[in-house]
Biopython code that builds the backbone (N, CA, C, O; Angstrom):
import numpy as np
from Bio.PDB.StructureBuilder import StructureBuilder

atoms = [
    (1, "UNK", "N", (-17.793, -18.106, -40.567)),
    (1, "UNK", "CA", (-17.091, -17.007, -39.959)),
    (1, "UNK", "C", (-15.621, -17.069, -40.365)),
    (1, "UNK", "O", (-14.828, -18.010, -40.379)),
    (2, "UNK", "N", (-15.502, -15.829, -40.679)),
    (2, "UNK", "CA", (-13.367, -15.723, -40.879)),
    (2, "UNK", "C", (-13.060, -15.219, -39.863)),
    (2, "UNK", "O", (-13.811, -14.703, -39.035)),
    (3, "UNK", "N", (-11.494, -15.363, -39.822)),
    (3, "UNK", "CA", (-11.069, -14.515, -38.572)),
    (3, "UNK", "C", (-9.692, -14.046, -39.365)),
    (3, "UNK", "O", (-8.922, -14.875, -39.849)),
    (4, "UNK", "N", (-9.494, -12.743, -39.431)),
    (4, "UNK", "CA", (-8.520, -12.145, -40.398)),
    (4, "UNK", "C", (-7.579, -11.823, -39.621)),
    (4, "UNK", "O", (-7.804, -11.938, -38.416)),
    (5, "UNK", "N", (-6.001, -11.232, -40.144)),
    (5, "UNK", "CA", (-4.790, -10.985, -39.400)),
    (5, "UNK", "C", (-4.078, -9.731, -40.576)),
    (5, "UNK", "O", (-3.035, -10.117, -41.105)),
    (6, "UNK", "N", (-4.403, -8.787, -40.854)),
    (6, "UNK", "CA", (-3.418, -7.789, -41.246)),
    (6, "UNK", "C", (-2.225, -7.983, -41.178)),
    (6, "UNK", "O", (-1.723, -8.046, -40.056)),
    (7, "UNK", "N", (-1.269, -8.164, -42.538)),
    (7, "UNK", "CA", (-0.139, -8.544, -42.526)),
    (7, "UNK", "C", (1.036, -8.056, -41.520)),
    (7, "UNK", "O", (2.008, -8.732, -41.183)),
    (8, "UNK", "N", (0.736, -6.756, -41.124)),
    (8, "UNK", "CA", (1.820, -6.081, -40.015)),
    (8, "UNK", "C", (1.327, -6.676, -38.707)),
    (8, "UNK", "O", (2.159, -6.599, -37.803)),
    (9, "UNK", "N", (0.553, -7.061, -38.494)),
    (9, "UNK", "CA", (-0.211, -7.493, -37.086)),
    (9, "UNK", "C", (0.630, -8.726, -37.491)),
    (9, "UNK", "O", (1.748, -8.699, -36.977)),
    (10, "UNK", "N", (0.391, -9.789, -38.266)),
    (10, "UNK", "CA", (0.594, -11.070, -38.462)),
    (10, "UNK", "C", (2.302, -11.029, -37.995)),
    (10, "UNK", "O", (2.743, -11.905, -37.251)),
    (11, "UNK", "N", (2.873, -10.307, -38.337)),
    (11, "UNK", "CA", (4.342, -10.344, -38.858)),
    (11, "UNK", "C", (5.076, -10.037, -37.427)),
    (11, "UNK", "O", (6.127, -10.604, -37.130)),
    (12, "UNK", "N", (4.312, -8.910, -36.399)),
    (12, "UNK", "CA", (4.454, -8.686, -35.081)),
    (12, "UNK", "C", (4.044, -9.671, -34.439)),
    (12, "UNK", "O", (5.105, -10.182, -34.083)),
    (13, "UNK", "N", (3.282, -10.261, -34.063)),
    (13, "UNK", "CA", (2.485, -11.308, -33.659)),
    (13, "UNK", "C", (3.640, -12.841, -33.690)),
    (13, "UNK", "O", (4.044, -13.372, -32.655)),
    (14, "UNK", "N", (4.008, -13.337, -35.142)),
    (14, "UNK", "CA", (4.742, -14.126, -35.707)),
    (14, "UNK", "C", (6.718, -13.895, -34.582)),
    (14, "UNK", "O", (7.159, -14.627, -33.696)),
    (15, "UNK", "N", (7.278, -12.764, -35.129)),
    (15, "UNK", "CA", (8.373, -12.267, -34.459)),
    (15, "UNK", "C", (8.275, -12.617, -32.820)),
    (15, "UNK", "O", (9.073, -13.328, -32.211)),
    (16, "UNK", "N", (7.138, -11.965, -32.274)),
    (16, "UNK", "CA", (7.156, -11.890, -30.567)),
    (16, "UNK", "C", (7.167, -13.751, -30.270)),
    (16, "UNK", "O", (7.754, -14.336, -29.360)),
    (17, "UNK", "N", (6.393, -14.300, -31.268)),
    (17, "UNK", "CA", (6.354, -16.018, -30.701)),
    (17, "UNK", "C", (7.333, -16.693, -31.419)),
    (17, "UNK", "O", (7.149, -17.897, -31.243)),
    (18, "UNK", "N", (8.424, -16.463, -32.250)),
    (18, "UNK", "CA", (10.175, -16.806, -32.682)),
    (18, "UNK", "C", (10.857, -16.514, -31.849)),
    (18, "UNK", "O", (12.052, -16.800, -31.934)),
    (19, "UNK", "N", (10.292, -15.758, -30.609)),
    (19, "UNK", "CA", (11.694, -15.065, -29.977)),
    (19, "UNK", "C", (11.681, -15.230, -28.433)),
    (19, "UNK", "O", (12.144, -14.478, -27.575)),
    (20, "UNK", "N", (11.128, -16.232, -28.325)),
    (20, "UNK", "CA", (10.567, -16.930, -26.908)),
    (20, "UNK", "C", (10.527, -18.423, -26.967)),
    (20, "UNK", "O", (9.983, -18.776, -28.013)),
    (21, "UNK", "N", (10.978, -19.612, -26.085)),
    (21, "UNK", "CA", (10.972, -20.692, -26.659)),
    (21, "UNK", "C", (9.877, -21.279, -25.376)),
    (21, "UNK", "O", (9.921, -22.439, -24.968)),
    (22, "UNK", "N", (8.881, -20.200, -24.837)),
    (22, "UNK", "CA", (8.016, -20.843, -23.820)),
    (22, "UNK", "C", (6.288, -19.950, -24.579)),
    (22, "UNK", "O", (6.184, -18.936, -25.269)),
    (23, "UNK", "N", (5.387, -20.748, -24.128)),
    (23, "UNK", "CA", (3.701, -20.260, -24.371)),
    (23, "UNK", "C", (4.305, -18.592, -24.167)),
    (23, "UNK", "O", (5.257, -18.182, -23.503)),
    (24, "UNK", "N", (3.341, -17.877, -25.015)),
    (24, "UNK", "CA", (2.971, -16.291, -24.995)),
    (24, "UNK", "C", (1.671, -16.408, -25.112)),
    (24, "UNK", "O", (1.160, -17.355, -25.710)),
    (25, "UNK", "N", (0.820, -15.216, -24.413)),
    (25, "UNK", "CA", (0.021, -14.856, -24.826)),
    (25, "UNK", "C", (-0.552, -13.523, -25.243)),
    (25, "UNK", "O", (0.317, -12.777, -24.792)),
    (26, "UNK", "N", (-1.471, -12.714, -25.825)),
    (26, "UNK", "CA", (-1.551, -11.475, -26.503)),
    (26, "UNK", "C", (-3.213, -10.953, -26.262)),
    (26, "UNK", "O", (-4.268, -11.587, -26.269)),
    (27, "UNK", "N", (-2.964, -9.801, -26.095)),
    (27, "UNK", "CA", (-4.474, -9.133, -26.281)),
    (27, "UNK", "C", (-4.643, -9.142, -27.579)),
    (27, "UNK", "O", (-3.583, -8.969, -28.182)),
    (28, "UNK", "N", (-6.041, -9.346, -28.582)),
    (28, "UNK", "CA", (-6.026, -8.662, -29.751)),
    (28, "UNK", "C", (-7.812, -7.565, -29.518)),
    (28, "UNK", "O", (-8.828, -7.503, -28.825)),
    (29, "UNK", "N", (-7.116, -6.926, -30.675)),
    (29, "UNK", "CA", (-8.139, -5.722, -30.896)),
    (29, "UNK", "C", (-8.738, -6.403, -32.003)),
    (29, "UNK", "O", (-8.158, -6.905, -32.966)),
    (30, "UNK", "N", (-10.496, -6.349, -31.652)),
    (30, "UNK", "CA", (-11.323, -7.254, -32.600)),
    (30, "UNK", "C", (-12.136, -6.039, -33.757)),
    (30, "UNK", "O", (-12.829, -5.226, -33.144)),
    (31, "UNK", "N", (-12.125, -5.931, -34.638)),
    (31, "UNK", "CA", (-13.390, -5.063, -35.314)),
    (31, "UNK", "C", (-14.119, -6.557, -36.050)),
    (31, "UNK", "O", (-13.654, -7.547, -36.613)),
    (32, "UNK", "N", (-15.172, -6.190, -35.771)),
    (32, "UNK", "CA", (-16.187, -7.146, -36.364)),
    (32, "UNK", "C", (-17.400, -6.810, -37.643)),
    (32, "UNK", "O", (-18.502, -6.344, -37.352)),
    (33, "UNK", "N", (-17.022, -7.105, -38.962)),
    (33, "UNK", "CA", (-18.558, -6.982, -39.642)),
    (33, "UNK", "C", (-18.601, -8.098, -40.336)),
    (33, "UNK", "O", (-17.705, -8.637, -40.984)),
    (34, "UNK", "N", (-20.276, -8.581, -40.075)),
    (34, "UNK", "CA", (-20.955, -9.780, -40.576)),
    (34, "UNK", "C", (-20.190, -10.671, -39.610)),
    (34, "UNK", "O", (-20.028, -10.704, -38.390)),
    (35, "UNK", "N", (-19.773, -11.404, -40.692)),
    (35, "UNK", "CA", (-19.164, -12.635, -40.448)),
    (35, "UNK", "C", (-17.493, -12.775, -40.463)),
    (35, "UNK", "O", (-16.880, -13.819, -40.685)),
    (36, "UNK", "N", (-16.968, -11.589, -40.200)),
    (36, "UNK", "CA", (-15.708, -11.779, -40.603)),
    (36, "UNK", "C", (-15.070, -10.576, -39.551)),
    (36, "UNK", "O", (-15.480, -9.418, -39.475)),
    (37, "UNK", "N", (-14.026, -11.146, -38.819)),
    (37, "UNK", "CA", (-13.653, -10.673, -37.182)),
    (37, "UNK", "C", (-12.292, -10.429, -37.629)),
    (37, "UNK", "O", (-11.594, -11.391, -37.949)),
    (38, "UNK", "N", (-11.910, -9.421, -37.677)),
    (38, "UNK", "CA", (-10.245, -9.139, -37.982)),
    (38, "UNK", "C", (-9.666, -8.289, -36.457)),
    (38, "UNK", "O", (-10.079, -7.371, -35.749)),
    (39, "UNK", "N", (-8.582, -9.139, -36.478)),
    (39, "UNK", "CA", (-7.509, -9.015, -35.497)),
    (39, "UNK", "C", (-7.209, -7.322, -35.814)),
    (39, "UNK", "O", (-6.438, -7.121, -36.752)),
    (40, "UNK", "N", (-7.632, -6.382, -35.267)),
    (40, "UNK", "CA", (-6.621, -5.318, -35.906)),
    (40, "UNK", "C", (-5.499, -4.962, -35.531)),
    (40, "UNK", "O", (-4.729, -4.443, -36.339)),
    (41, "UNK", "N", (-5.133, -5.166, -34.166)),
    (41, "UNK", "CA", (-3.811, -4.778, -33.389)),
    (41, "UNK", "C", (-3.901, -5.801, -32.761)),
    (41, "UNK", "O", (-4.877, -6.544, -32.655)),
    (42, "UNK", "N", (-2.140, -5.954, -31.989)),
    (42, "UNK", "CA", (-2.096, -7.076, -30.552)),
    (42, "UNK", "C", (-1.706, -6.209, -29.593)),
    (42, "UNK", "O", (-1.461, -5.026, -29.829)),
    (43, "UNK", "N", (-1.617, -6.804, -28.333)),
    (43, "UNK", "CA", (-0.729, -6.226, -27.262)),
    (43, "UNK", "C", (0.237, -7.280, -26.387)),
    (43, "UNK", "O", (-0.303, -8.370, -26.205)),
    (44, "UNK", "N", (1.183, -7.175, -25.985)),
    (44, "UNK", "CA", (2.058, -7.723, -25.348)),
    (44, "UNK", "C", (2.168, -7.045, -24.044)),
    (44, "UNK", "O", (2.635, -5.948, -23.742)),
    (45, "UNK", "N", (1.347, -8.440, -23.006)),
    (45, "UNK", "CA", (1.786, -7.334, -21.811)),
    (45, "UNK", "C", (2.515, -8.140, -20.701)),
    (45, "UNK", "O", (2.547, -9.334, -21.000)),
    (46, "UNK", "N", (3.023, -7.900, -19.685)),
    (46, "UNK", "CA", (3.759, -8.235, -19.181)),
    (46, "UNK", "C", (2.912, -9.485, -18.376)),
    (46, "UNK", "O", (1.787, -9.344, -17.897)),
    (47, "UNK", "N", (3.477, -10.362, -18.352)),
    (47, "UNK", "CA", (2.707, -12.269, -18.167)),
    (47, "UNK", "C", (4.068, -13.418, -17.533)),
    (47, "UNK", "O", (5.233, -13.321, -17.917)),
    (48, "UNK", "N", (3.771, -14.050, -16.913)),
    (48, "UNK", "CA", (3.931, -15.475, -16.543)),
    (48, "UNK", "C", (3.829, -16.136, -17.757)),
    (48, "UNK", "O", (2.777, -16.256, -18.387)),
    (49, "UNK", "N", (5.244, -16.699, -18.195)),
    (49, "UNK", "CA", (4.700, -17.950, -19.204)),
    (49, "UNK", "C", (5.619, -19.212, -18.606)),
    (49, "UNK", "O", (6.400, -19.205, -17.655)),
    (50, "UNK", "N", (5.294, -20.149, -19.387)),
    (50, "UNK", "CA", (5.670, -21.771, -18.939)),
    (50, "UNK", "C", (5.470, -22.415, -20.734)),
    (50, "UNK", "O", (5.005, -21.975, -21.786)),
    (51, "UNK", "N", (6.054, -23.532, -20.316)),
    (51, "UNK", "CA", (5.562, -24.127, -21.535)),
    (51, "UNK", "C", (4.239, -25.216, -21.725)),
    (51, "UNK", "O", (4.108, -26.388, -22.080)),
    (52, "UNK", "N", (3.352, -24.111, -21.273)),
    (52, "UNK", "CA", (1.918, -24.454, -21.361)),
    (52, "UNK", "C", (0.935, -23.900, -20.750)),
    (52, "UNK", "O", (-0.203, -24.369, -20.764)),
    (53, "UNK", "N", (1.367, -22.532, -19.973)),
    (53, "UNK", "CA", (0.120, -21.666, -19.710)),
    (53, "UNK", "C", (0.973, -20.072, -19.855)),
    (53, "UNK", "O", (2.075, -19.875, -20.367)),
    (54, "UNK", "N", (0.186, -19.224, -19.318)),
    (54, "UNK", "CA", (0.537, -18.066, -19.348)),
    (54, "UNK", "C", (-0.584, -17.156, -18.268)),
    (54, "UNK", "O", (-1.785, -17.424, -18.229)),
    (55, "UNK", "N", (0.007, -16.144, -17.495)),
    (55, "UNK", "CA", (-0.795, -15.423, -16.960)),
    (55, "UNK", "C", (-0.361, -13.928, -16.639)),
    (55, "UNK", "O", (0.704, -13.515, -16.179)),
    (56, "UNK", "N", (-1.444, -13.280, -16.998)),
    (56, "UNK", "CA", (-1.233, -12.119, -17.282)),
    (56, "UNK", "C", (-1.145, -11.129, -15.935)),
    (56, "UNK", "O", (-1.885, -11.097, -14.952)),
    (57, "UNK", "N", (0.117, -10.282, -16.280)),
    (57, "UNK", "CA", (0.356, -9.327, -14.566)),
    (57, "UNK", "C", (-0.891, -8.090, -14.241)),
    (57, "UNK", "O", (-0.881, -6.967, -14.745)),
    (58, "UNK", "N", (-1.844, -8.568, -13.362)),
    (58, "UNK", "CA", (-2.607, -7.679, -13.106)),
    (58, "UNK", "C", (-2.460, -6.377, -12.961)),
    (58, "UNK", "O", (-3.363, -5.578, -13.208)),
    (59, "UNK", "N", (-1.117, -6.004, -12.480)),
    (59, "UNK", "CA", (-1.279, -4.339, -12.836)),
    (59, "UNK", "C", (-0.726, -3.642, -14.199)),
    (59, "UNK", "O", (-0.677, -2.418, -14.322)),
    (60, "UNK", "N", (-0.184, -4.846, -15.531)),
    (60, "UNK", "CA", (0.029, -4.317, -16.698)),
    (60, "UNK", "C", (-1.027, -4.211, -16.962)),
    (60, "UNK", "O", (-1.213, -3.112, -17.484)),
    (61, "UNK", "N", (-2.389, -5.111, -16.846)),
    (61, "UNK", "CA", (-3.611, -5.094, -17.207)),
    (61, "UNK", "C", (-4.436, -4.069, -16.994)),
    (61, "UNK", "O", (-5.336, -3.508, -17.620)),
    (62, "UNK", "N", (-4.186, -4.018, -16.499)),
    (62, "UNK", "CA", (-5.033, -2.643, -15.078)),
    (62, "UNK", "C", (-4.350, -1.268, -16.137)),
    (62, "UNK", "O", (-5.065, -0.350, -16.539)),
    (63, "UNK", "N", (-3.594, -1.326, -16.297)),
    (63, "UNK", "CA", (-2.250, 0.291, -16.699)),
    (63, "UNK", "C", (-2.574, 0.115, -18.203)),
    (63, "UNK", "O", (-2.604, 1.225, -18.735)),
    (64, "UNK", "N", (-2.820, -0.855, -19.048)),
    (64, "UNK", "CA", (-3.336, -0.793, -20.553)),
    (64, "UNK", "C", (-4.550, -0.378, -20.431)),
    (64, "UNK", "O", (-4.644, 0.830, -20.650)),
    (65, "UNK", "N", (-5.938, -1.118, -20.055)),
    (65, "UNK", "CA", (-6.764, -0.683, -20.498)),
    (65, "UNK", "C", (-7.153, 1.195, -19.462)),
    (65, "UNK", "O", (-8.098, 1.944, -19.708)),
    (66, "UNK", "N", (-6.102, 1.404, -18.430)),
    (66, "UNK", "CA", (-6.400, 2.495, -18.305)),
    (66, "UNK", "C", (-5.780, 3.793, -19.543)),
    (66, "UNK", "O", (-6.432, 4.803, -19.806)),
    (67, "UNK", "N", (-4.614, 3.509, -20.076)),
    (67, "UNK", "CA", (-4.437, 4.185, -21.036)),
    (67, "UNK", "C", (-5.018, 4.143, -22.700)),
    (67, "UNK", "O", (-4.710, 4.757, -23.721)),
    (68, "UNK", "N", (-6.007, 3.084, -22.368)),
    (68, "UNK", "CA", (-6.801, 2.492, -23.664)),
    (68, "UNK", "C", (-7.840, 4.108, -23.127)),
    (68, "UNK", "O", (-7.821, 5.133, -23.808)),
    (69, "UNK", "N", (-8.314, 4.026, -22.361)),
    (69, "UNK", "CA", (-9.529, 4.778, -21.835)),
    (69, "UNK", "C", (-8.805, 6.698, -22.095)),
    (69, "UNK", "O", (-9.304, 7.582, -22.792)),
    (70, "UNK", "N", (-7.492, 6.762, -21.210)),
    (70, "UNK", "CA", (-6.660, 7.966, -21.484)),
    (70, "UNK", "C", (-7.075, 8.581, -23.204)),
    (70, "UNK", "O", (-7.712, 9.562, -23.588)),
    (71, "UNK", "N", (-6.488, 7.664, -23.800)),
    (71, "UNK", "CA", (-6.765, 7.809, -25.801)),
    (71, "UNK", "C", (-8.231, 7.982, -26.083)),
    (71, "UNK", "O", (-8.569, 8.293, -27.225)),
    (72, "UNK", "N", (-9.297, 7.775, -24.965)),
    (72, "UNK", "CA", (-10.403, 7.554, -25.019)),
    (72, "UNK", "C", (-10.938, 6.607, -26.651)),
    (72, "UNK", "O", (-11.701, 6.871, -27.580)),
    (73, "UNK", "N", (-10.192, 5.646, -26.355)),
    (73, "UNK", "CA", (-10.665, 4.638, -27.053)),
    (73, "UNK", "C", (-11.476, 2.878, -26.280)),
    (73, "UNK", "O", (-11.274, 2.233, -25.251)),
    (74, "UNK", "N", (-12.128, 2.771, -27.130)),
    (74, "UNK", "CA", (-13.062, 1.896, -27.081)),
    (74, "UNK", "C", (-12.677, 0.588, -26.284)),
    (74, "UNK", "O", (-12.472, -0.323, -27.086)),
    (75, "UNK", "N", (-12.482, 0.121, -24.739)),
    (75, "UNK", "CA", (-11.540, -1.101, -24.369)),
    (75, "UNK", "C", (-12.181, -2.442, -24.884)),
    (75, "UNK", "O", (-11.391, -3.363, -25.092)),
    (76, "UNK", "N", (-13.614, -2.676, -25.133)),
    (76, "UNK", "CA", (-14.398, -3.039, -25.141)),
    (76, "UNK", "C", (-14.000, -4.156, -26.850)),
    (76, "UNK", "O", (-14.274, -5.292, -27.236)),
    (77, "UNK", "N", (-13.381, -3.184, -27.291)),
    (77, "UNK", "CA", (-12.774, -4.377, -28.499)),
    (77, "UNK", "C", (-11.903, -5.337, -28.354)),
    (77, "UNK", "O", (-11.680, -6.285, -29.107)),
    (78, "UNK", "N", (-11.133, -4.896, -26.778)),
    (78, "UNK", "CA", (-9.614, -5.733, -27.111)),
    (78, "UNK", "C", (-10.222, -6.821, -25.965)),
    (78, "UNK", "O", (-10.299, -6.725, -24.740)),
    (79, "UNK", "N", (-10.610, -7.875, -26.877)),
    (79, "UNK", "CA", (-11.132, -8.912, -26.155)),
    (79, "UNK", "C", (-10.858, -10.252, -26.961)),
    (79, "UNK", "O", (-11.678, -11.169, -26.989)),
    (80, "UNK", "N", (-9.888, -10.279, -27.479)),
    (80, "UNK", "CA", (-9.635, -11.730, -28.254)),
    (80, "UNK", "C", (-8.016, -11.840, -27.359)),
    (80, "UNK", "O", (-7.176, -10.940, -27.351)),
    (81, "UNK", "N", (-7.897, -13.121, -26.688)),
    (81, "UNK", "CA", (-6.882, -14.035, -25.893)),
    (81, "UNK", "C", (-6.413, -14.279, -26.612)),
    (81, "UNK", "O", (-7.166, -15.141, -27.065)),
    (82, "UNK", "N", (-5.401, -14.226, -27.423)),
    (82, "UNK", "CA", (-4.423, -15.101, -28.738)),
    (82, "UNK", "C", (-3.427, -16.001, -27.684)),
    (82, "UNK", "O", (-2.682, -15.344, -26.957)),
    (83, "UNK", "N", (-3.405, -17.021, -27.615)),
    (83, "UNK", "CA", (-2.113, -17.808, -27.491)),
    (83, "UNK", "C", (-1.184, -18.695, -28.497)),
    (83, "UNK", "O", (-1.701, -19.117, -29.532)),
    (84, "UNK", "N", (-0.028, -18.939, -28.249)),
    (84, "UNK", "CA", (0.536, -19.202, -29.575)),
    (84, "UNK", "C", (0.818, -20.405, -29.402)),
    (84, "UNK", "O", (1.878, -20.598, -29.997)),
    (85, "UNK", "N", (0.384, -21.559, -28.805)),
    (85, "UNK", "CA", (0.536, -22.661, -29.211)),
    (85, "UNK", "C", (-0.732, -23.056, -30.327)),
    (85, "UNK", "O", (-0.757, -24.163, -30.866)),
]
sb = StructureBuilder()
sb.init_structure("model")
sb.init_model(0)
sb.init_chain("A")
sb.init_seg("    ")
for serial, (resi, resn, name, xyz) in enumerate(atoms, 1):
    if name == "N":
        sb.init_residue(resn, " ", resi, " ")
    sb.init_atom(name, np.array(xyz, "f"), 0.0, 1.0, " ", f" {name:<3s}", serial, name[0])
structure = sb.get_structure()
C-alpha cells in the first residue's frame, strides 16, 4: 500500500506544522484506488494541542462536516487523523 501527498497539500500541511512549536493535528480527505490512498486535501480545525496530544473542538467538528454536507459533498472521505509528530 502507498499513501500519497499532492505537492500543494504537502507544502500546506508542512507550513501549518513550522509554525507551531506544540503537536497539531489535521483532517485529511482520502480518495482511494487499489492500493494506493492519496491525501487529497487537509483541514485545520480548531483543537487543543500540547506537546503530545491534541483534541479536536467539538463544535468546529460539528460546523465542518456540516458545511462538507452544505457543498453536498461526500464527509465520508475525510477520515484520515494526520498528526505531526
Amino acid at each position: 500500500m502507498k499513501i500519497l501527498f499532492p505537492s500543494n497539500v504537502y507544502e500546506r500541511l508542512r507550513a501549518y506544522v513550522l509554525a507551531i512549536d506544540t503537536e497539531i493535528s489535521f483532517l485529511g480527505k482520502i480518495d482511494r484506488k487499489d492500493d494506493v490512498i492519496t491525501i487529497s486535501d487537509i483541514a485545520l480545525l480548531k483543537q487543543e494541542s500540547t506537546y503530545g496530544s491534541t483534541v479536536l473542538d467539538r463544535e468546529a467538528l460539528g460546523q465542518f462536516y456540516n458545511e462538507l454536507m452544505d457543498k453536498r459533498e461526500d464527509p465520508s472521505q475525510w477520515k484520515e487523523w494526520i498528526h505531526s509528530h
